[in-house]
DONUVEX-165891 format. One line per 5 residues: their letters; for each residue x, y, z of N, C-alpha, C, O, CB. Coordinates in pm, 1 decimal. Glycine has a CB too. Example, Ala and Ser with C-alpha at 12.3 -4.5 7.8 and 13.67 -1.06 7.14 Angstrom:
2
AS) 1319.0 -569.0 780.0 1230.0 -450.0 780.0 1320.0 -330.0 780.0 1423.6 -331.9 846.5 1130.8 -447.3 904.6; 1285.0 -225.0 708.0 1367.0 -106.0 714.0 1290.0 3.0 787.0 1340.9 113.8 803.9 1408.4 -59.8 572.5 $
// end
This chain:
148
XXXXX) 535.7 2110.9 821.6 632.0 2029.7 751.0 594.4 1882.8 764.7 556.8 1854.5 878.4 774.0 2055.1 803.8; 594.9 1797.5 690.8 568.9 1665.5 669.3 691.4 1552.9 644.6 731.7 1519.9 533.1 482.9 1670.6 559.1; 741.9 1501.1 772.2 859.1 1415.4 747.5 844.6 1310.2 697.3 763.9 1229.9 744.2 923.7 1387.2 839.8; 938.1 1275.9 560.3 969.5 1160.2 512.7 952.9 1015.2 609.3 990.4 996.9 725.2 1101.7 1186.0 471.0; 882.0 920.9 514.8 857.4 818.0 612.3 710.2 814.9 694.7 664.0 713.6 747.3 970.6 833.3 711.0 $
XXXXX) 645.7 949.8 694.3 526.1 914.4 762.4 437.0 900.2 705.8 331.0 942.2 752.3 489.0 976.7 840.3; 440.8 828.4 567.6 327.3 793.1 459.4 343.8 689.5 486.0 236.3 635.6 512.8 324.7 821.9 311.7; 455.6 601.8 497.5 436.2 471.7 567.1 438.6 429.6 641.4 455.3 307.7 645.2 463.2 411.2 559.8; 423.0 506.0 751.0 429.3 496.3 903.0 223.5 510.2 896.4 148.3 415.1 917.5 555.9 665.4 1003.9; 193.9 606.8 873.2 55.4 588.6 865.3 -30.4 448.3 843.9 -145.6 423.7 879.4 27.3 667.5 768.1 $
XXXXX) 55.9 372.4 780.3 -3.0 247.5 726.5 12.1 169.7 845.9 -66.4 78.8 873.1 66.8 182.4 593.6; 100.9 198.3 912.2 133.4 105.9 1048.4 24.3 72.6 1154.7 -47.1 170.8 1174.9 241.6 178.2 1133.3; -4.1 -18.0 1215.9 -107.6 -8.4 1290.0 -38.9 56.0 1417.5 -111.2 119.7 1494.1 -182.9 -144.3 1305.7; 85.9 44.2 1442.9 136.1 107.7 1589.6 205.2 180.8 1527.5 246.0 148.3 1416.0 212.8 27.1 1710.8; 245.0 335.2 1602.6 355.8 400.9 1555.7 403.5 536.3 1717.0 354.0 561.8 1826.8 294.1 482.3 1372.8 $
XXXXX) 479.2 567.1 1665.7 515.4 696.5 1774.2 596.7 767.4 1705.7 695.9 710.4 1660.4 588.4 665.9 1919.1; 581.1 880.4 1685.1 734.7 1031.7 1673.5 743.2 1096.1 1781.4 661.2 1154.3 1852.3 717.8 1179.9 1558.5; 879.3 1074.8 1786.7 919.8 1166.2 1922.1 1078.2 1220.6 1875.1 1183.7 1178.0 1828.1 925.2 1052.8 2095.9; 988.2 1393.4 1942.3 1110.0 1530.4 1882.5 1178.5 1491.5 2018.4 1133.2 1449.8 2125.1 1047.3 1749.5 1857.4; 1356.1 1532.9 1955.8 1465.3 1532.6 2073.0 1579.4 1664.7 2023.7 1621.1 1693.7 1911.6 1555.7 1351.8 2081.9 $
XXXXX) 1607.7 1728.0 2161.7 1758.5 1764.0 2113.1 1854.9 1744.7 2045.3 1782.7 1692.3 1960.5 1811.6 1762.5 2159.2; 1971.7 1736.1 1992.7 2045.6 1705.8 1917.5 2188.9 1690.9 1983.7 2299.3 1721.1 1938.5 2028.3 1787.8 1820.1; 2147.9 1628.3 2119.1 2200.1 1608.9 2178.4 2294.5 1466.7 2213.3 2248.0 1366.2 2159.5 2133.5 1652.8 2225.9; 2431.1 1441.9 2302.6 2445.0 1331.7 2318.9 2338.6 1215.4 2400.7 2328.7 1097.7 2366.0 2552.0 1348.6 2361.6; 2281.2 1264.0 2488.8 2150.8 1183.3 2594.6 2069.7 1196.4 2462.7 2039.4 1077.4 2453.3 2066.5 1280.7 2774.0 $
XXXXX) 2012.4 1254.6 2353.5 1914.4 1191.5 2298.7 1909.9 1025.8 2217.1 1824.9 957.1 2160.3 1884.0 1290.3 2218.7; 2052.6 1015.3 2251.4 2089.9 845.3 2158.9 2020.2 764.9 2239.3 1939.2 687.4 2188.4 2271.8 772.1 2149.6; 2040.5 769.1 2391.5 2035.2 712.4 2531.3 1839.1 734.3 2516.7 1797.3 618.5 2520.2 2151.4 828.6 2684.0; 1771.7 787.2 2509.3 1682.2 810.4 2543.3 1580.2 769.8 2391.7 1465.5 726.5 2403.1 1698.9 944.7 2609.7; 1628.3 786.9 2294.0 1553.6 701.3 2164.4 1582.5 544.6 2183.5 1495.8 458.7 2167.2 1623.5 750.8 1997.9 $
XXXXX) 1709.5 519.4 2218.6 1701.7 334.3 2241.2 1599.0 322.6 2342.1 1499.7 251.7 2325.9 1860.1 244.4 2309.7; 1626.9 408.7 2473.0 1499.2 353.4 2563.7 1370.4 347.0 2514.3 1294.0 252.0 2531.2 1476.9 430.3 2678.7; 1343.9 460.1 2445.9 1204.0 463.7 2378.9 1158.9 370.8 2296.0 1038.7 350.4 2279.1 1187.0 565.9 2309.2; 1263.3 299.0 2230.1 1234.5 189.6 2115.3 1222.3 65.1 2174.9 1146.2 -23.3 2135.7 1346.0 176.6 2004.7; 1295.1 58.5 2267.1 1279.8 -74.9 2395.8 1169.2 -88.3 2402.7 1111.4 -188.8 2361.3 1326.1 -61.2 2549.8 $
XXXXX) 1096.6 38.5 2472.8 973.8 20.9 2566.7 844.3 10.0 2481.2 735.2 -39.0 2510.1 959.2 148.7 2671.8; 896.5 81.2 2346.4 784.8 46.1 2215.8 781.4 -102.5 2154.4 678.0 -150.6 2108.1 823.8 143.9 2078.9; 902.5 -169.7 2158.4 901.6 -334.8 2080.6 808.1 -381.2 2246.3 721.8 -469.0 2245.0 1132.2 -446.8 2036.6; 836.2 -324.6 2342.4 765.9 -458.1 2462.1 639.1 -426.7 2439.3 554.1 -509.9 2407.8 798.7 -453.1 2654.0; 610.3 -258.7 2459.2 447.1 -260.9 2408.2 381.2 -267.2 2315.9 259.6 -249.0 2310.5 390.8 -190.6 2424.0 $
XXXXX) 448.1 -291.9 2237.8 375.0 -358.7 2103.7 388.0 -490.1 2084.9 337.9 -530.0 1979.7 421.7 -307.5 1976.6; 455.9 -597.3 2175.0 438.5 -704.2 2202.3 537.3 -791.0 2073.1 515.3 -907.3 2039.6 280.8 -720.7 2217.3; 641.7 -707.0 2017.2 724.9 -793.8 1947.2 820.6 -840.1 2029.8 862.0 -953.9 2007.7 781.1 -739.1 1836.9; 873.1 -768.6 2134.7 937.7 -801.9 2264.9 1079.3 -776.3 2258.0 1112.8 -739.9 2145.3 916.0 -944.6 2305.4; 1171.0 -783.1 2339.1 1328.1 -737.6 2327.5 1379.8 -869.4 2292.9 1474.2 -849.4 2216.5 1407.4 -668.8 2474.0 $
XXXXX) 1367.4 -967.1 2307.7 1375.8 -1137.9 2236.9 1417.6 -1169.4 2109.1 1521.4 -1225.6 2074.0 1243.6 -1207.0 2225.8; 1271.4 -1102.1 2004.3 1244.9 -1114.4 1867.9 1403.1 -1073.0 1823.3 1489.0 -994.3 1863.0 1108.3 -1011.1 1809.7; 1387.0 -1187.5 1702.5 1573.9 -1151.0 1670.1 1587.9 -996.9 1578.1 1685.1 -967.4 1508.6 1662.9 -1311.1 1536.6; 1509.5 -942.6 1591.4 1504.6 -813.3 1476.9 1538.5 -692.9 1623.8 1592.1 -584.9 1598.9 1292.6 -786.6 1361.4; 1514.6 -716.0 1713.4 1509.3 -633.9 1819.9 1640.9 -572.4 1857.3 1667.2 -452.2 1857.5 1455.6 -703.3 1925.0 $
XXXXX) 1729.4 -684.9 1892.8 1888.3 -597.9 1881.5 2000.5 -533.3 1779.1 2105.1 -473.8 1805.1 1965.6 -670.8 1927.4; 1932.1 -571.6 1637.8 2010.1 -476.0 1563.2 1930.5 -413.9 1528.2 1968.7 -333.3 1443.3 2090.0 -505.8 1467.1; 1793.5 -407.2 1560.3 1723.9 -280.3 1513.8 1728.3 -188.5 1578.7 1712.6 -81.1 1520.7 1609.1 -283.0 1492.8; 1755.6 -187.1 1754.6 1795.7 -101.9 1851.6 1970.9 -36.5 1800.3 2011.7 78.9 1813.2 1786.1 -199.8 2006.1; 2036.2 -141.9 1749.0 2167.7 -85.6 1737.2 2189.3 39.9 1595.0 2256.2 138.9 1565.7 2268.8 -228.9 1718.3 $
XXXXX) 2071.8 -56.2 1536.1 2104.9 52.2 1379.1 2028.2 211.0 1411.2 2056.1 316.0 1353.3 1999.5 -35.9 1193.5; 1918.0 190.3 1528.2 1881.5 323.0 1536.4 1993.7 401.5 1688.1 1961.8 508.7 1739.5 1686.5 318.3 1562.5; 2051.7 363.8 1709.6 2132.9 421.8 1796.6 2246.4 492.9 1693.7 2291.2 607.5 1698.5 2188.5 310.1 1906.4; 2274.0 394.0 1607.6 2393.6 480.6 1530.8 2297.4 535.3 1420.3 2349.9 544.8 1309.3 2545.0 380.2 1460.2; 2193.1 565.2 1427.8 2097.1 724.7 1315.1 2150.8 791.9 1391.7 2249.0 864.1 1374.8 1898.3 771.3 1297.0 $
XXXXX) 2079.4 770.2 1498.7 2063.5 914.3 1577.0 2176.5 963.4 1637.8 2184.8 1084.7 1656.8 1964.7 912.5 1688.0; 2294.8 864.0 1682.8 2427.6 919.9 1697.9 2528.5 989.5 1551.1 2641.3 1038.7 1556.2 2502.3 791.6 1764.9; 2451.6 973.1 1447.2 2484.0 1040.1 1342.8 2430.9 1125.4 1314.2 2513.6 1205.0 1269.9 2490.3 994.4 1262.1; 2325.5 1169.6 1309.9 2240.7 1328.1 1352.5 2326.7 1448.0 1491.4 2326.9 1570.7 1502.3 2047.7 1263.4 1440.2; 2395.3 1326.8 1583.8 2397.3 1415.1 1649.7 2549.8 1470.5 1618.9 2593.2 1585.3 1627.5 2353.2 1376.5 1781.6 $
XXXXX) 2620.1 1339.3 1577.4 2747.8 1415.9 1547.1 2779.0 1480.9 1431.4 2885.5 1541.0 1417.0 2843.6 1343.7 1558.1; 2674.3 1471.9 1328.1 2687.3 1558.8 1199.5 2590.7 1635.0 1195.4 2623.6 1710.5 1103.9 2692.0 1494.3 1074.0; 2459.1 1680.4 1243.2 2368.7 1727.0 1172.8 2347.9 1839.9 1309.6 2327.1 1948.8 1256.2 2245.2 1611.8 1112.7; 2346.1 1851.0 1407.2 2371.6 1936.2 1532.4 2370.1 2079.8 1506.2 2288.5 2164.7 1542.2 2504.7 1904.3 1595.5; 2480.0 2090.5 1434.0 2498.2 2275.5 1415.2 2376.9 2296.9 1343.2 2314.4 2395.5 1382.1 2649.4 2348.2 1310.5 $
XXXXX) 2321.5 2227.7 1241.8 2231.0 2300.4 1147.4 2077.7 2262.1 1214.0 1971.6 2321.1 1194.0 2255.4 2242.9 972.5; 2096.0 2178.1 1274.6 1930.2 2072.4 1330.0 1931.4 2083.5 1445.6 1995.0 1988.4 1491.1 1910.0 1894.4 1308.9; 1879.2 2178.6 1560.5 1883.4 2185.3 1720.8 1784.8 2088.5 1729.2 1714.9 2132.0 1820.8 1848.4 2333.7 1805.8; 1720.4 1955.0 1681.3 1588.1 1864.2 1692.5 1568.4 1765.3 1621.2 1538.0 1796.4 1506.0 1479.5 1922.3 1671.8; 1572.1 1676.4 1637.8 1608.2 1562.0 1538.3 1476.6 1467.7 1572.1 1430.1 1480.2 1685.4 1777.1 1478.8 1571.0 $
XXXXX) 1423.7 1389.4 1496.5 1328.5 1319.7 1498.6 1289.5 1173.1 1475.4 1315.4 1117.4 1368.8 1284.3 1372.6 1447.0; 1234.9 1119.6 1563.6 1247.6 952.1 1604.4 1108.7 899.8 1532.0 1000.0 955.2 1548.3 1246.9 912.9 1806.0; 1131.0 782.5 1448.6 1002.8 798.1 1438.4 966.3 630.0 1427.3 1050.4 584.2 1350.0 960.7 903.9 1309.7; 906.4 557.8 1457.6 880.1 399.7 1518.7 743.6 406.8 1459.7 654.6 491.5 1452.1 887.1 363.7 1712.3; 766.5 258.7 1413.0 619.3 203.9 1357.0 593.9 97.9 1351.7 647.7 66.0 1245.6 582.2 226.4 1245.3 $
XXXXX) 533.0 -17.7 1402.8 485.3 -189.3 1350.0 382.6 -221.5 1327.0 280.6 -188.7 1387.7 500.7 -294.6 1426.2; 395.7 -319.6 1198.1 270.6 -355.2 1209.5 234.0 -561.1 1216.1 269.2 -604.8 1325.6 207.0 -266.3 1070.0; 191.4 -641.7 1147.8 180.6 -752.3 1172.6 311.5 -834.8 1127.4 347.9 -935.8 1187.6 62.6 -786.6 1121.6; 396.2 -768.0 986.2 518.2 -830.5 988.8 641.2 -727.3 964.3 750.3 -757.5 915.8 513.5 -941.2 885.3; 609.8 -629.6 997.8 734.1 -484.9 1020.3 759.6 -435.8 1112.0 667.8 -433.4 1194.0 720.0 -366.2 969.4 $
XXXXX) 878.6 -376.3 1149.9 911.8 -286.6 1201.7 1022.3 -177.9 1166.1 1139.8 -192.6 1199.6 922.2 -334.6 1287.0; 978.3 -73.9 1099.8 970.2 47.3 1044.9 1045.2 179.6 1161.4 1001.9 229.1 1265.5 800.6 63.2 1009.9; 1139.7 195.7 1103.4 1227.9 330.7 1191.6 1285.6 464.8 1126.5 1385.8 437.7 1060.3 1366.9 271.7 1253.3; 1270.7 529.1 1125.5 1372.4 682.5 1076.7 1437.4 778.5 1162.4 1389.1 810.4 1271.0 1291.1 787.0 1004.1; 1542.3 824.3 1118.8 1570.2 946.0 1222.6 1563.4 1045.1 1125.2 1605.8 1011.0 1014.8 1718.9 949.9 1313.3 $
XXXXX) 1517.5 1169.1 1137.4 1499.8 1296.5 1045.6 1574.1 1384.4 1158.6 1576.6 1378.2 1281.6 1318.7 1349.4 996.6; 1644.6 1484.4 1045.1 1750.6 1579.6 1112.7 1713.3 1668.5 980.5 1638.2 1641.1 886.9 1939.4 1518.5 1147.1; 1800.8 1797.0 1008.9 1750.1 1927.0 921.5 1841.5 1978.6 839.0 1830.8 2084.3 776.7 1708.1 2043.8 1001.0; 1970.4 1871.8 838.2 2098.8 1864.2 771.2 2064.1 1815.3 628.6 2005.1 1708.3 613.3 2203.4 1766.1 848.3; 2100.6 1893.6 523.6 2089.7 1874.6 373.7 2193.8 1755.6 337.7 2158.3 1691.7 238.7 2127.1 2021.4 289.0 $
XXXXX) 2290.1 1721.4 385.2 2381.9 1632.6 356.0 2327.6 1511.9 417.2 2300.9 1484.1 534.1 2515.6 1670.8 399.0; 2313.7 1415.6 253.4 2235.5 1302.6 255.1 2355.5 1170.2 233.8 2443.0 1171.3 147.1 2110.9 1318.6 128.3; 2334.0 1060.7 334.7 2424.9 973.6 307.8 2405.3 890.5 166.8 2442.9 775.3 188.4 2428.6 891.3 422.7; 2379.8 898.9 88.6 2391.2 878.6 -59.7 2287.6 905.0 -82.9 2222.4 955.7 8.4 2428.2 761.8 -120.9; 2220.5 883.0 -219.0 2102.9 940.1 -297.9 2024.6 820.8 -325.1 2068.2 716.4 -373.7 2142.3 1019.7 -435.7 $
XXXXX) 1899.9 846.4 -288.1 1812.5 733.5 -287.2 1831.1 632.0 -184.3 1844.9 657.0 -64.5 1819.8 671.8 -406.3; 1830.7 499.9 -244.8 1850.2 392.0 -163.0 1992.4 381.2 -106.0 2086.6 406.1 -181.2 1815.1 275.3 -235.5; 2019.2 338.7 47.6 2118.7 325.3 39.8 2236.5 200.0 -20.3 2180.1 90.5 -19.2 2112.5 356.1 131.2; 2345.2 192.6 -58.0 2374.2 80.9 -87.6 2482.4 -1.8 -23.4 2552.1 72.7 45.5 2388.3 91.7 -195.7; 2520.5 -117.1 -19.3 2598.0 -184.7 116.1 2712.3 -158.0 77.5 2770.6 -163.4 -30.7 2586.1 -345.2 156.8 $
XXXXX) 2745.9 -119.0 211.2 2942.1 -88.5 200.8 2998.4 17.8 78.1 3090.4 99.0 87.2 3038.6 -265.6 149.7; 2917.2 -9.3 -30.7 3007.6 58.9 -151.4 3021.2 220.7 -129.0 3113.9 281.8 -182.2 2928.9 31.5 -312.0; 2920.0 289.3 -44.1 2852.4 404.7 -55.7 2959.0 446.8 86.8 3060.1 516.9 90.8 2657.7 398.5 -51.0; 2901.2 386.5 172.9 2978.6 439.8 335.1 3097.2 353.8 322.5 3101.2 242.6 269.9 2880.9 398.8 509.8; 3187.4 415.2 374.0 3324.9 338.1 431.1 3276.9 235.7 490.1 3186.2 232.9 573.3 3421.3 412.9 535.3 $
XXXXX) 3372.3 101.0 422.7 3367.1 -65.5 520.0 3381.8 -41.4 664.0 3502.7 -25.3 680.7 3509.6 -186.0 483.9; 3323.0 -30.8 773.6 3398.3 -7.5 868.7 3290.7 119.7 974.5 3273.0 124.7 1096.2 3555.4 43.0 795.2; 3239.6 204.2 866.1 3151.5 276.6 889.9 3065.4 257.3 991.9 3055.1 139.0 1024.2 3102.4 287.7 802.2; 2987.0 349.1 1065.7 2857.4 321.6 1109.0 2731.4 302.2 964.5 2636.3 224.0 966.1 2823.9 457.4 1217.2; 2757.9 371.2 881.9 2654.7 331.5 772.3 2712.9 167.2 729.2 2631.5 75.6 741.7 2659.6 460.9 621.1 $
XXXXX) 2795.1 148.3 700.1 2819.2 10.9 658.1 2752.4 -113.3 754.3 2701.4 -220.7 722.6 2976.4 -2.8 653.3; 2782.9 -31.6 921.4 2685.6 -159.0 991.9 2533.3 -124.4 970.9 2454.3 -218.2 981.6 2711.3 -175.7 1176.0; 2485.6 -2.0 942.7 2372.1 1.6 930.5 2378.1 -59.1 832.8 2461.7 -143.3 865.7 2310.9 101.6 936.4; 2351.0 -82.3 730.0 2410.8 -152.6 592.1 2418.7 -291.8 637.1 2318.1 -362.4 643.4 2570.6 -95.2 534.8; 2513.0 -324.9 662.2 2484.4 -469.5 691.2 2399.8 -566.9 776.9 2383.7 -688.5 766.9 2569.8 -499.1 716.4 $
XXXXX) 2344.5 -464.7 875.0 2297.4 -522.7 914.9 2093.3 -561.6 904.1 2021.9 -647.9 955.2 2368.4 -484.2 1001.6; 2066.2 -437.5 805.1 1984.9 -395.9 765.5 1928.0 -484.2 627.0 1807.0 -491.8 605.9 2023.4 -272.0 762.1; 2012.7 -539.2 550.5 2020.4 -580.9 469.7 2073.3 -768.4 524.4 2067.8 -859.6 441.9 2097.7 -476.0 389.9; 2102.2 -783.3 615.4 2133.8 -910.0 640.7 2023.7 -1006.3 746.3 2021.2 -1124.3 781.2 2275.1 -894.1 696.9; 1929.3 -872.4 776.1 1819.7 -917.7 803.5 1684.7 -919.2 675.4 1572.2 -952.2 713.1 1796.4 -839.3 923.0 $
XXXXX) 1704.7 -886.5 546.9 1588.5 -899.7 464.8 1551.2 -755.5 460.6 1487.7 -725.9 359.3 1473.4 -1000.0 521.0; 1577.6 -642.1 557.7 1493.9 -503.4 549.0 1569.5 -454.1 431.5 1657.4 -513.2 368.8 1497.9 -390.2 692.7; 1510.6 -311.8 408.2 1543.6 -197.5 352.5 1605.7 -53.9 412.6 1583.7 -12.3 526.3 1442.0 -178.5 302.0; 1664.4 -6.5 340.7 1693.7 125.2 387.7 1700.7 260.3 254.9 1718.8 248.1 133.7 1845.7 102.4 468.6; 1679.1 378.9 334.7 1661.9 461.2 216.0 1683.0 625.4 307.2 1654.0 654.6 423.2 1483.4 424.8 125.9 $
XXXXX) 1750.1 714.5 187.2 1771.1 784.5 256.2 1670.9 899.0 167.9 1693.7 922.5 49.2 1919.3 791.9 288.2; 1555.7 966.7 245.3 1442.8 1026.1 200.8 1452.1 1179.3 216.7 1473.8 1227.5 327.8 1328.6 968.9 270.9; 1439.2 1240.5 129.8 1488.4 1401.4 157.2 1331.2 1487.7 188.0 1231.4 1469.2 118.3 1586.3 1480.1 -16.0; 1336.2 1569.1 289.5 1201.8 1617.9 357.9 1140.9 1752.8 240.9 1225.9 1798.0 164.2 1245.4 1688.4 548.3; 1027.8 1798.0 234.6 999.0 1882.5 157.7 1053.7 1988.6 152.0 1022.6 2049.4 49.6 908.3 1898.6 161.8 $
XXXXX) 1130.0 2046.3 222.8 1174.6 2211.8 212.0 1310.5 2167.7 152.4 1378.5 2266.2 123.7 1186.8 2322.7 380.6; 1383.3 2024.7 119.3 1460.8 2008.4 80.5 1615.3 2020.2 158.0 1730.4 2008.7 115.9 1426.0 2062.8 -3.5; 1556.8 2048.7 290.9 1711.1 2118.6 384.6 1686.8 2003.0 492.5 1704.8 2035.7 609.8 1704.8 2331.0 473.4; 1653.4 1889.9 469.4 1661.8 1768.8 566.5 1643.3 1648.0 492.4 1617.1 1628.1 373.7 1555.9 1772.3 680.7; 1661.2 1578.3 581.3 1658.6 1414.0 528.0 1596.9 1333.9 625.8 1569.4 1389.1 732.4 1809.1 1343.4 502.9 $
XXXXX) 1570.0 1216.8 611.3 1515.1 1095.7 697.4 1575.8 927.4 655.5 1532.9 860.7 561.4 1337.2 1100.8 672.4; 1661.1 893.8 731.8 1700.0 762.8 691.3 1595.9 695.1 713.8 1546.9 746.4 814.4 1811.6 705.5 751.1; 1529.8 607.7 680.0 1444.4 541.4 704.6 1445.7 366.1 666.3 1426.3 314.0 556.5 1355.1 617.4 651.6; 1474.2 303.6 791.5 1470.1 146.2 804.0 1315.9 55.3 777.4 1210.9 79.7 836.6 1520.1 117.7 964.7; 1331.1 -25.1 699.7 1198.5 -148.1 764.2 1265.5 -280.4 749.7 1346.8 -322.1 667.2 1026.9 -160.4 658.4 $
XXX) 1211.0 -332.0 848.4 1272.5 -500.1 916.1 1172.3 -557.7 884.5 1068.6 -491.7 890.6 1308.1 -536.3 1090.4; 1163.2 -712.8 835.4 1034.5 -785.4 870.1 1075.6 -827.6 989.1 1191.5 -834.4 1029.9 981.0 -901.5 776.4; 937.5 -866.8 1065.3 963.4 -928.0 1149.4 893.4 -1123.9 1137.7 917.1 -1203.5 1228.7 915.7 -824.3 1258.1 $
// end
């Protein structure tokens, strides 16, 4: 299977996927992982893209875990930078896609939402977001890019 997002993750000069449970500790353990990936890749926990990019992937993957769980025992992290990006997705195996295509601000998720802060905050830094459906058609991949 070939997850959404890793055609442009390939382009990345740094990247990592890492499979997790669908668990509550996997939220806890993808922020750590994304920490320890901005220091070793030398954009650093500083760079102003660093704390809402940690926050918007905490609430993916806390949305995989509280919606996508029964159908997805494995959800998937996937980190990438390169000289002015930094590139994120969470893939889960849940067919229910938070809107179609791109996502759009506020209008799509409830004001108030975790998609709306992803949303805003995603968009109030210059990135993109998109919600990418995987080939067998029974998953999805939100997928973020930030400049940095």
């Amino acid at each position: 299977m070939s997850l959404p997002g890793l055609a442009e993750l390939r382009t990345l000069p740094r990247r990592l996927v890492l499979t997790l449970p669908t668990t509550g500790q996997s939220v806890r353990t993808a922020r750590e992982t994304a920490e320890q990936a901005l220091v070793e890749w030398r954009i650093g926990l500083r760079h102003p893209v660093a704390d809402p990019a940690l926050l918007i992937l905490t609430e993916l993957v806390a949305n995989s875990v509280r919606h996508a769980a029964d159908l997805s025992p494995t959800l998937t992290v996937i980190l990438g930078a390169g000289p002015d990006s930094f590139a994120f997705g969470v893939h889960d195996r849940h067919p229910d896609r938070p809107g179609l295509g791109t996502l759009r601000p506020a209008a799509e998720p409830a004001p108030g939402s975790g998609l709306a802060t992803v949303m805003e905050l995603t968009l109030g830094l210059g990135g993109t977001a998109s919600v990418l459906p995987d080939e067998a058609g029974s998953g999805k991949t939100v997928w973020i890019t930030l400049p940095l």
